[in-house]
C-alpha positions as CSV (number, residue, x, y, z in Angstrom):
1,X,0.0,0.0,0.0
2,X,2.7,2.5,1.0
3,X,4.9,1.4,-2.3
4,X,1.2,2.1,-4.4
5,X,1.2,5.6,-2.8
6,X,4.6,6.1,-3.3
7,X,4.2,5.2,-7.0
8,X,1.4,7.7,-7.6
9,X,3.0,10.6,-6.1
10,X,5.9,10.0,-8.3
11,X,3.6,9.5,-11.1
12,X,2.2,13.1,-10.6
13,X,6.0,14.4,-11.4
14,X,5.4,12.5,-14.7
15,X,2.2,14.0,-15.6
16,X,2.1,17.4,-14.7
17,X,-0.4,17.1,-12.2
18,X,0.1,19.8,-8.9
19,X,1.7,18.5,-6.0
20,X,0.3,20.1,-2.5
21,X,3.1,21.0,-0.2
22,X,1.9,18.0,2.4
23,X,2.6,15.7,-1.0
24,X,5.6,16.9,-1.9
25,X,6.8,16.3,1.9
26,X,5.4,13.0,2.1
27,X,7.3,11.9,-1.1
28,X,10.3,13.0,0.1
29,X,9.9,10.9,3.8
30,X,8.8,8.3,1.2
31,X,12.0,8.0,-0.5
32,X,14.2,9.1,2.2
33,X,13.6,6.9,5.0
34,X,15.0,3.4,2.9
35,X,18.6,5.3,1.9
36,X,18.8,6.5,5.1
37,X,18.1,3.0,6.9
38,X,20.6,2.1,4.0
39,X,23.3,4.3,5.1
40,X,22.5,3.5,8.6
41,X,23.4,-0.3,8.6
42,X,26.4,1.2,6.2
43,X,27.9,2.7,9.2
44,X,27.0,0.0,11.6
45,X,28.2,-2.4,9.7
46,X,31.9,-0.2,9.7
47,X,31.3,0.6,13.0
48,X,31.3,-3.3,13.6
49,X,34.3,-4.4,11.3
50,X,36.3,-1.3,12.7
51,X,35.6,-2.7,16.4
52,X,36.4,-6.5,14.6
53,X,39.6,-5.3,13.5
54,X,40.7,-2.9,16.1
55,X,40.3,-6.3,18.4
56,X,43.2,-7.5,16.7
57,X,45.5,-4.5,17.5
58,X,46.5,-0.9,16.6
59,X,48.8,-2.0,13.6
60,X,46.0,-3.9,12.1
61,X,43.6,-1.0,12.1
62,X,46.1,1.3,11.6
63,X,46.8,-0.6,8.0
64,X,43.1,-0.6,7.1
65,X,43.2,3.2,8.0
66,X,46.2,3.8,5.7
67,X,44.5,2.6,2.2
68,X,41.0,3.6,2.8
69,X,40.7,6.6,1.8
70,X,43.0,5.1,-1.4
71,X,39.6,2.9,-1.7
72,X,37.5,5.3,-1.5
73,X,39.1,6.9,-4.6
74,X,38.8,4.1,-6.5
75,X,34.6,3.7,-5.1
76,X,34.0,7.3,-6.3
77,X,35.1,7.0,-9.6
78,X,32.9,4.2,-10.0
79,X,30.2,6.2,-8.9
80,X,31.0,8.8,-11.0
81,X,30.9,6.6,-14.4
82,X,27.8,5.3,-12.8
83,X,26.1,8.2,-12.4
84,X,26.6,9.5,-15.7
85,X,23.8,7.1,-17.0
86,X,21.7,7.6,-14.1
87,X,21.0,11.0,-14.2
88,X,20.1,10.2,-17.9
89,X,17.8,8.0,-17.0
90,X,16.3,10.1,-14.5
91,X,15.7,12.6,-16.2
92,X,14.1,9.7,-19.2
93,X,11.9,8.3,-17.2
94,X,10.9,11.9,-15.5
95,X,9.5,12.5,-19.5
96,X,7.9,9.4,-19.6
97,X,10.4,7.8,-21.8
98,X,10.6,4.4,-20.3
99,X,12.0,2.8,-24.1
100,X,14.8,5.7,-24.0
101,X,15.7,4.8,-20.5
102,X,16.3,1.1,-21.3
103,X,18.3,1.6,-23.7
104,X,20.3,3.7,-21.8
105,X,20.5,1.7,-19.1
106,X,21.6,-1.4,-21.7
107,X,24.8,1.1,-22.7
108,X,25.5,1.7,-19.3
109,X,26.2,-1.8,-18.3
110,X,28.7,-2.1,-21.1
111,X,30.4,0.6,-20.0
112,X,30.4,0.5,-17.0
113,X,31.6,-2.9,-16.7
114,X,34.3,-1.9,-19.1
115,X,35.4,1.2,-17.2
116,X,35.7,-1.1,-13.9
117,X,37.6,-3.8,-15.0
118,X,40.0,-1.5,-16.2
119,X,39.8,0.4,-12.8
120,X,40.5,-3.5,-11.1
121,X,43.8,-3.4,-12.7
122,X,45.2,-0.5,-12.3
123,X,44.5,-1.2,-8.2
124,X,45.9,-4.6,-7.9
125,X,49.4,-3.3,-10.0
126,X,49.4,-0.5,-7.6
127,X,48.6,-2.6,-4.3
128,X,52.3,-3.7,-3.9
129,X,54.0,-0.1,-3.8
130,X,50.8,1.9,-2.4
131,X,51.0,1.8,1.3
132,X,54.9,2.9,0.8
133,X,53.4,6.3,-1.1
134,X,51.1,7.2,1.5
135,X,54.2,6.7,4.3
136,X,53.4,3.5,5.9
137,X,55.7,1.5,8.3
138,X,56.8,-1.3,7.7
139,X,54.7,-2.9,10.7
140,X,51.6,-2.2,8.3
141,X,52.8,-1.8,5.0
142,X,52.4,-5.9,4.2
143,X,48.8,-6.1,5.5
144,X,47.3,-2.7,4.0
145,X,48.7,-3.8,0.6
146,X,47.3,-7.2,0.6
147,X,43.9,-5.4,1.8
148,X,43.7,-3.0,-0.5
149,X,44.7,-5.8,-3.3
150,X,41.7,-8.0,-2.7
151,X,39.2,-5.1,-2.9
152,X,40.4,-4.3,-5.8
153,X,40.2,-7.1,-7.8
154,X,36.6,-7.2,-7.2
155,X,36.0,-3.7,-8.5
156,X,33.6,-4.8,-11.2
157,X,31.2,-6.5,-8.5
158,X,30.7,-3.3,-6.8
159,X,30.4,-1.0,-10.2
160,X,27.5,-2.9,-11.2
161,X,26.0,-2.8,-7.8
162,X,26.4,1.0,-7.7
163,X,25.1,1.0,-11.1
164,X,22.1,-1.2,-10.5
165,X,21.3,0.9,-7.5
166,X,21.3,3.6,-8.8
167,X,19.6,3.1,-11.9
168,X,16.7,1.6,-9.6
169,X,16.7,5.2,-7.2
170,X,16.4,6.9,-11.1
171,X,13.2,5.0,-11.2
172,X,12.0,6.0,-7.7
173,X,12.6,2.6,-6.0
174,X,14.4,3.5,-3.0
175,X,13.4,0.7,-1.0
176,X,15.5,-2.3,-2.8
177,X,18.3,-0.9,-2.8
178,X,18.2,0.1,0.7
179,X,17.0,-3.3,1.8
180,X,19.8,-4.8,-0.3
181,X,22.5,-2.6,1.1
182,X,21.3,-3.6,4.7
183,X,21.4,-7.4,3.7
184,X,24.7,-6.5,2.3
185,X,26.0,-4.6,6.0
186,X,24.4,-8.4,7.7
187,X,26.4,-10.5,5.1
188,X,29.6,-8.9,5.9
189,X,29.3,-8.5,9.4
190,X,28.7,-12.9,8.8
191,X,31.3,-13.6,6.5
192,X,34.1,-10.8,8.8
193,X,32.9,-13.2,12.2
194,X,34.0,-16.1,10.3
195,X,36.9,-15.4,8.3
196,X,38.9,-12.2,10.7
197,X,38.8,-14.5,13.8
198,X,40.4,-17.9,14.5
199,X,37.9,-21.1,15.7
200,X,37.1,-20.0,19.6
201,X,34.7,-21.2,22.1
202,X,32.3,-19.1,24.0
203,X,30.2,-19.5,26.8
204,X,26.8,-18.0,26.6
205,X,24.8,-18.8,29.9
206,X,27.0,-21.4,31.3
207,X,26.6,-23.3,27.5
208,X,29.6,-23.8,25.8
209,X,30.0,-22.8,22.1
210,X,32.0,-23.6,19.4
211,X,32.4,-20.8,16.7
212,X,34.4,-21.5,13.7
213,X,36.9,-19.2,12.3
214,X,39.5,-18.7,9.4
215,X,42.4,-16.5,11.7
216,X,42.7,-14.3,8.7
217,X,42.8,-10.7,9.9
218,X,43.5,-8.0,7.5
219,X,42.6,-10.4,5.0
220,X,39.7,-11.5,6.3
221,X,37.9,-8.0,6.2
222,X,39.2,-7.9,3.3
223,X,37.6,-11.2,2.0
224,X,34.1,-10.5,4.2
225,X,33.8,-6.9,2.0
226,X,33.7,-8.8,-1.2
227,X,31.8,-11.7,-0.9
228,X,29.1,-9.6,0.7
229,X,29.4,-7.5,-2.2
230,X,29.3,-10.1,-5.1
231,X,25.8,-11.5,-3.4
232,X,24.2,-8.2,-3.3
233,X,25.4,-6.7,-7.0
234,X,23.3,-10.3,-8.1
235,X,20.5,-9.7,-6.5
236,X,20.4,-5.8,-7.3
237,X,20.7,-7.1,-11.1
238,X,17.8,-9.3,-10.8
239,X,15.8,-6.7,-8.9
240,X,16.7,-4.3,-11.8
241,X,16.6,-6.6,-15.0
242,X,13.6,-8.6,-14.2
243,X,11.5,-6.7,-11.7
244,X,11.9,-3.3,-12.0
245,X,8.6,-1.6,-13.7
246,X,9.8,0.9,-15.1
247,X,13.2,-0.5,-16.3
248,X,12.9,-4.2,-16.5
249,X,14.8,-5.7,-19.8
250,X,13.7,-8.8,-19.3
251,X,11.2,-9.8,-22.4
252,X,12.4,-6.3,-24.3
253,X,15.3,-6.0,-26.8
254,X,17.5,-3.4,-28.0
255,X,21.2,-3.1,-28.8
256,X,23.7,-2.7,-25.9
257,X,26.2,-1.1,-27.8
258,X,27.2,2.3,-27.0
259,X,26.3,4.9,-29.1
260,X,27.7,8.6,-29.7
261,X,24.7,10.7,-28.1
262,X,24.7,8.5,-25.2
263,X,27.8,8.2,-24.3
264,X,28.4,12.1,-25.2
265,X,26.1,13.2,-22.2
266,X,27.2,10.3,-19.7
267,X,30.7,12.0,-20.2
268,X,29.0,15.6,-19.9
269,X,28.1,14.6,-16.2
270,X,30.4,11.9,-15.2
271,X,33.9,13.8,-16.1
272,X,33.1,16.8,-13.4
273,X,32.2,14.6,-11.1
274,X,35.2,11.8,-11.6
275,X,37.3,14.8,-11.8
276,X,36.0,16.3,-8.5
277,X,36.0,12.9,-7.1
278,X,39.8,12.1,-8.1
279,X,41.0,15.5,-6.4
280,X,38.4,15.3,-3.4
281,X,40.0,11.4,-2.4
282,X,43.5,13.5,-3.7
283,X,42.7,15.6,-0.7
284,X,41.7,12.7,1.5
285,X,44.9,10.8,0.6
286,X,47.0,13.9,1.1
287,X,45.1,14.2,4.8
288,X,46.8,10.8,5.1
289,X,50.2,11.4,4.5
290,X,49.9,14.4,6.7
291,X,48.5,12.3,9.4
292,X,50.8,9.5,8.6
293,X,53.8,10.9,10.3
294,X,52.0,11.0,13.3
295,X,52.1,7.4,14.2
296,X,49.3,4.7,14.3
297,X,47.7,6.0,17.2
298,X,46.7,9.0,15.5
299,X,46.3,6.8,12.0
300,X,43.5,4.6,14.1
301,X,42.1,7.4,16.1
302,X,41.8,8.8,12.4
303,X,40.0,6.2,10.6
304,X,37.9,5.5,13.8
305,X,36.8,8.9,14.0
306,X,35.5,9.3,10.4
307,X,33.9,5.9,11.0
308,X,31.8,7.1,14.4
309,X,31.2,10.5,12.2
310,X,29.7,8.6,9.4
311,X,26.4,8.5,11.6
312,X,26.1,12.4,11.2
313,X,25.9,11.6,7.6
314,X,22.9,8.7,6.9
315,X,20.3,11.4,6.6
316,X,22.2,14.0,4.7
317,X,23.6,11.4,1.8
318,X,19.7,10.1,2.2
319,X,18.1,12.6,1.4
320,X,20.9,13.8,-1.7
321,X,19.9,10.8,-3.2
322,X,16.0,11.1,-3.1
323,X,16.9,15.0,-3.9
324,X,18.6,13.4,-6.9
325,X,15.7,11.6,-7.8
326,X,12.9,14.0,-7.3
327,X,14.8,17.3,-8.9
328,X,16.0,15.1,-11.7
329,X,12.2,13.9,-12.8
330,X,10.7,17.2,-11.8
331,X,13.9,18.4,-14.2
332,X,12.8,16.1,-17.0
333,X,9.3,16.5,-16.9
334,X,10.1,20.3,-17.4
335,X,9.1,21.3,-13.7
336,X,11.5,24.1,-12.5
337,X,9.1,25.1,-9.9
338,X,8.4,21.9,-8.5
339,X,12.6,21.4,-9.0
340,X,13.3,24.7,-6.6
341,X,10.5,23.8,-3.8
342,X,11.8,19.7,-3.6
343,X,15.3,20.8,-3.0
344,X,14.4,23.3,-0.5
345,X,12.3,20.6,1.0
346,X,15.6,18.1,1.4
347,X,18.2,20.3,2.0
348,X,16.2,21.9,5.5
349,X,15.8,18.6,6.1
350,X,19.4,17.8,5.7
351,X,20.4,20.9,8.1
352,X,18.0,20.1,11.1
353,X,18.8,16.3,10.9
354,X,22.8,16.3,10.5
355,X,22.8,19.8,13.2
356,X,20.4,16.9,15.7
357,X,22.9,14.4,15.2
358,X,25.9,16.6,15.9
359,X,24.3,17.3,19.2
360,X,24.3,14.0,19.9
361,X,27.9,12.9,18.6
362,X,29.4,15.5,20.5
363,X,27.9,14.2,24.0
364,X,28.5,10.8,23.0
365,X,31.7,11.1,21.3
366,X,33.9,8.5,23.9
367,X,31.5,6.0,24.0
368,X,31.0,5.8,20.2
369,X,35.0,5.6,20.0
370,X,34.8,3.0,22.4
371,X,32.7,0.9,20.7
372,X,35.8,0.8,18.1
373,X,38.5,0.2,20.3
374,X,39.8,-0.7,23.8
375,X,43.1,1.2,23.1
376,X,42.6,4.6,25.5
377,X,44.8,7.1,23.7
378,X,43.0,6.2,20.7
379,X,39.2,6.8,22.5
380,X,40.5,9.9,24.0
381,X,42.1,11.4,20.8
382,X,39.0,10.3,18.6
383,X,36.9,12.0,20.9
384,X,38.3,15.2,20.9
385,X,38.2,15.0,16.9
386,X,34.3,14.5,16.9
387,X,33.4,17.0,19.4
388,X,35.3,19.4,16.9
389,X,33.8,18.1,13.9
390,X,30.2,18.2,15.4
391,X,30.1,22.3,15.1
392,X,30.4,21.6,11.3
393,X,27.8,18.9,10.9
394,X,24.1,21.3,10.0
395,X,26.8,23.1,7.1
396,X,28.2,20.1,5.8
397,X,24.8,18.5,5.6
398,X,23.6,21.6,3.5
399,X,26.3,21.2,1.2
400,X,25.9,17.0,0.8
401,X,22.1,17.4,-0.4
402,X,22.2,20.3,-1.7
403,X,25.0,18.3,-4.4
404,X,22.0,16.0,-4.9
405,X,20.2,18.3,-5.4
406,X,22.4,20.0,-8.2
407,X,23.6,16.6,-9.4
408,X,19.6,15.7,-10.1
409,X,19.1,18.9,-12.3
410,X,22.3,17.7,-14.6
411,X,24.7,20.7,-13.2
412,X,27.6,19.0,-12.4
413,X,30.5,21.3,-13.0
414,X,30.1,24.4,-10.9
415,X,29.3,22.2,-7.6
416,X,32.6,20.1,-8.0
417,X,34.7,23.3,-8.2
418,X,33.6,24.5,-5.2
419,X,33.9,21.1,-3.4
420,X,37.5,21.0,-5.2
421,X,38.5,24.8,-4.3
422,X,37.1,24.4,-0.4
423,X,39.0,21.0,-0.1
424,X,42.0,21.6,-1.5
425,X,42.7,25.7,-0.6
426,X,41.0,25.6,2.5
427,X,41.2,22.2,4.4
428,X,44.5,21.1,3.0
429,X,46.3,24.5,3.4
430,X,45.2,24.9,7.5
431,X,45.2,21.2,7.8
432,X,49.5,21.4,6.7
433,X,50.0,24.3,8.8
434,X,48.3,23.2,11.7
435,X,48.8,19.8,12.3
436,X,53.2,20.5,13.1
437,X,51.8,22.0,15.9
438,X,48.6,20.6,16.8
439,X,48.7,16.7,15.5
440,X,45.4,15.1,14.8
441,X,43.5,17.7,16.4
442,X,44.4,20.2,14.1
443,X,43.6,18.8,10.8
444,X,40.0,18.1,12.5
445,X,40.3,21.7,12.4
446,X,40.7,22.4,9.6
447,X,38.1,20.0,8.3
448,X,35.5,21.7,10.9
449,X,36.4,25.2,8.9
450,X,36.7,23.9,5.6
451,X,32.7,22.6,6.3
452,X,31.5,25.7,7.2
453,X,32.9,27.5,4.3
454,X,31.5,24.7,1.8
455,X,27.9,24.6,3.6
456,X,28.2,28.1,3.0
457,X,28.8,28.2,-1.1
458,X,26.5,25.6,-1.5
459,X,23.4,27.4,0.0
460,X,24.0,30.7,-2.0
461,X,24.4,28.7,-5.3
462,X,21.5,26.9,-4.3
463,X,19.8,30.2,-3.3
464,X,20.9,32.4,-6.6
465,X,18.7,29.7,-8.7
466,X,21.4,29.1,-11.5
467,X,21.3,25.1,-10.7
468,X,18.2,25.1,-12.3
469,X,19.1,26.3,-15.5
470,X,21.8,23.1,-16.0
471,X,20.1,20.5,-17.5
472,X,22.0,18.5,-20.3
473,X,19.2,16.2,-21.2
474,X,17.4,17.5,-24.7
475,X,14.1,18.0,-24.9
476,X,13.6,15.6,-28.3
């Protein structure tokens, strides 16, 4: 019943038909609430491995710490050549061009597919040398690049899960994907128990257990990340190919070769983005070597912190991605005004939920490091970083939906230089100068200023109207 009412608001995008203000709000809870539980059992699911690993020692965390931001590189640009073909389709199926979309969506498979097996090399020739770059020890070196090797040679799994999710948000189905990225937090959290730990026995109520376990580590995580990730791009496929009603290929045909047009406009929106997305994990990779030096207490109180942070951020990357999907149909169906009053909608949102949750994070911040780890100097140096970061939180949630928002209307460009110039001239600058003198806590300061000042560019762009204006779908 709530999916049918779901489905006819959405419809109303398609149609032309006015949306009351008490719709437009209910569609947005609508498609909202699944990301966000999505993004939820994300970050309890990293809060989890993080507290597996960090079990096994401050080296061992401190090597995961080292490449991950490496990774996350690597995951953007993904999502980048992804979204290239999503916003298409968005937009397609926003003008009630379901055949367009399909065969859109048939390109993007091919090249996306393409794109991340190529992507899977260039990480596992890498693997070897890249801890070494970023200024690892040797006493993590071996385990971060073995890490970072096995998550990369399953880079095509995870493109086509991006992809496939993605494509199925374009449509207005939020709550697959969100249900299969929690199943995907479960089945990782399973296959990490098994496969980081060696075979143990517990007692639970005076009965005596025996758990089986592979001793792998490092390795493990490693493994538990990508098995977890080849069941869930399956079963996204077969959500998207099969049962999706708006994009189902199953009984259709069509070519899945690329053609000119297509690939012309995925390019158009994906090359801003990967571009912003190559210099933004630049910048995170670069707040690694400048933390590096610093030893691993600071590398694990580091990663652990942007872990525990990452529940500030469920509702603000949320609702981007239903901002995404409702300014990118209301964009396609030719609806500026409903465009302009949707984004408003989700970015307030965004501020009053991420500002709530600071609230919360900075109160809380040593118990959620300690959830993490049992290693006191890295709880206490954590804890400080979050109750720093938590003044930035209501900003940096304006400027992460109202991205969706501009992303959704097909203006890509102007929003990743002014994540690119924030990042890079303000974080990075203070977060070199202040660190000598200040360690961790003073490249958290720098990220707390560098938040406010990118909060701050995004609500006047979003303000001044000109996002609107960006859209790089034709209208034949």
């Amino acid at each position: 019943m709530a999916s049918a009412g779901k489905d006819k608001l959405i419809d109303m995008i398609k149609t032309g038909a006015p949306m009351t203000l008490k719709q437009q709000l209910k569609l947005t809870v609508a498609l909202s609430i699944p990301t966000i539980l999505a993004h939820l059992s994300i970050i309890i699911m990293q809060y989890i491995d993080s507290s597996m690993v960090g079990r096994l020692g401050t080296n061992d965390s401190a090597s995961i710490g080292l490449v991950s931001s490496s990774m996350w590189l690597f995951g953007e640009l993904l999502g980048a050549a992804a979204m290239g073909f999503t916003v298409q389709v968005t937009h397609l199926i926003g003008a009630n061009r379901s055949n367009d979309a399909r065969s859109v969506l048939r390109q993007s498979l091919v090249c996306c597919m393409s794109f991340s097996v190529a992507m899977a090399l260039v990480g596992c020739l890498i693997s070897g040398s890249l801890p070494h770059w970023l200024g690892g020890s040797d006493a993590i070196s071996h385990n971060a690049s073995r890490y970072f090797f096995i998550l990369s040679l399953f880079l095509p799994f995870l493109e086509i899960e991006l992809l496939a999710g993605g494509m199925l948000r374009s449509s207005g189905n939020m709550k697959v994907p969100g249900m299969l990225n929690i199943l995907m937090c479960v089945l990782d959290v399973v296959f990490n128990f098994l496969l980081i730990f060696p075979s143990r026995d517990i007692s639970i109520a005076g009965n005596a257990f025996h758990i089986p376990g592979a001793g792998l580590g490092v390795t493990g995580a490693a493994l538990g990340t990508v098995l977890a990730e080849v069941v869930t791009c399956l079963m996204m496929l077969y959500f998207l190919l099969v049962k999706s009603r708006d994009l189902k290929l199953k009984g259709t045909t069509g070519s899945f070769a690329p053609t000119r047009e297509c690939l012309r406009k995925a390019v158009k929106i994906s090359s801003p983005i990967g571009l912003q997305q190559v210099m933004m994990c630049g910048a995170y990779i670069a707040t690694t070597v400048i933390v590096a030096p610093l030893g691993s207490i600071a590398i694990a109180a580091n990663a652990f912190a942007v872990t525990a942070e990452g529940l500030c951020y469920m509702p603000g990357y949320g609702l981007a991605e239903a901002a995404t999907t409702l300014v990118g149909q209301s964009t396609g169906a030719r609806r500026r005004d409903l465009s302009k009053r949707f984004a408003h909608i989700t970015v307030t949102l965004g501020v009053l939920s991420m500002g709530t949750l600071g609230v919360l994070m900075y109160v809380f911040a040593p118990q959620m490091m300690s959830i993490m780890s049992p290693v006191h100097d890295i709880i206490d140096l954590g804890a400080q970083c979050l109750r720093i970061e938590a003044w930035a939180e209501p900003l940096f949630g304006a400027s992460i939906v109202c991205y969706g928002v501009m992303v959704g209307a097909g203006d890509t460009l102007i929003p990743s230089v002014m994540n690119l110039g924030s990042m890079w001239i303000v974080r990075i600058t203070l977060a070199a100068l202040l660190a000598p003198s200040y360690g961790l806590i003073g490249v958290w300061i720098a990220m707390c200023i560098e938040l406010w000042v990118r909060g701050s560019i995004f609500l006047f762009r979003l303000w001044s109207g000109r996002w609107t204006k960006k859209s790089v779908i034709s209208s034949n």
